[in-house]
N, C-alpha and C positions, 0 to 999 in steps of 0.2 A: 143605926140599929143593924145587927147581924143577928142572923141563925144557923145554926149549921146542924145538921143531921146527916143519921145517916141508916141504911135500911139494907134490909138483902132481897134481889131478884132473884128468879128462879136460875137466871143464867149470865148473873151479875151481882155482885155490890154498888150501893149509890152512897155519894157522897154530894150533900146537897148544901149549897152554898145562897142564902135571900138576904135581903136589903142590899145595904154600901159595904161592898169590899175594900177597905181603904184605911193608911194608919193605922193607928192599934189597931184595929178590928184584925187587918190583913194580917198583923204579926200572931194575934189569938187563933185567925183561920191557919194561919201556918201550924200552930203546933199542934193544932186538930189535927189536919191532916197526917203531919210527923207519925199521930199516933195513930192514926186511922188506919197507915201503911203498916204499920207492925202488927194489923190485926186480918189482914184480908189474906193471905198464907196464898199468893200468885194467882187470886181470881180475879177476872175482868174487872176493872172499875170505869163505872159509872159516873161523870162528872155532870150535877144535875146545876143548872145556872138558869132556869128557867123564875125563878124569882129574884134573881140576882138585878139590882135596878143601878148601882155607879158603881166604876171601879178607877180608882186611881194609880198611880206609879207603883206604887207597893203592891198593890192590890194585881195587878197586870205579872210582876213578878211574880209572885205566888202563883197565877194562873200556869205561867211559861215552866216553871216548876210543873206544876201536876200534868201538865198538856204533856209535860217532856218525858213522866213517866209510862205514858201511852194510853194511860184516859180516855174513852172516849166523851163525850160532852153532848147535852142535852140542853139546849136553850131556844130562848125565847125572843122574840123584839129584835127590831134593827139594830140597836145601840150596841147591845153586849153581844149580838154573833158579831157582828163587824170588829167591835176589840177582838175578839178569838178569834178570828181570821188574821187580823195583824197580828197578835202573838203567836201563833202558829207558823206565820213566816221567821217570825225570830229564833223558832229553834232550829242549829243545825243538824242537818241530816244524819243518819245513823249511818255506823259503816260497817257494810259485809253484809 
C-alpha cells in the first residue's frame, strides 16, 4: 500500500510519502512527484517520510532523485532515516 499527498506550510510545501515505497508503487510515486514539481513554482519542499515503513531499490532511487533536488526530509524510525542517510551519501556534491 502507498499514499502520497501533499499540502502547503506557511514556509513550505510537503510532499508526503506512507506505507512501502517499492515497485510499481515507486514508479506511481515518481510520477506524483514529476508533477508535484511542476506545481510548486521554487518553494521549499518538504519531503515528509514520517509514515513511510519499506523502501526498496526503486523506491531508494526515487528518494536520491527528490533528496537531489534539495528536499528537505522529515522522518521518522531507525529504518528509513538510516536509508536517507545512505542515499544522501549517494548524491554527488554540487558545484560552485
Amino acid at each position: 500500500m502507498l499514499r502520497i499527498t501533499t499540502g502547503e506550510k506557511e514556509d513550505s510545501i510537503v510532499f508526503s510519502i506512507e506505507g512501502r515505497l517499492c515497485g510499481a508503487w515507486a514508479d506511481e510515486a515518481r510520477g506524483e512527484w514529476v508533477r508535484f514539481r511542476e506545481r510548486v513554482n521554487g518553494h521549499p519542499i518538504v519531503l515528509d517520510l514520517a509514515g513511510l515503513t519499506y523502501v526498496d531499490p526503486a523506491g531508494e532511487c526515487l528518494l536520491r532523485e527528490i533528496l537531489s533536488s534539495g528536499a528537505r526530509v522529515r522522518s521518522s524510525g531507525v529504518l528509513i532515516s538510516h536509508i536517507v542517510d545512505r542515499v544522501r551519501t549517494q548524491i554527488p556534491p554540487k558545484l560552485g
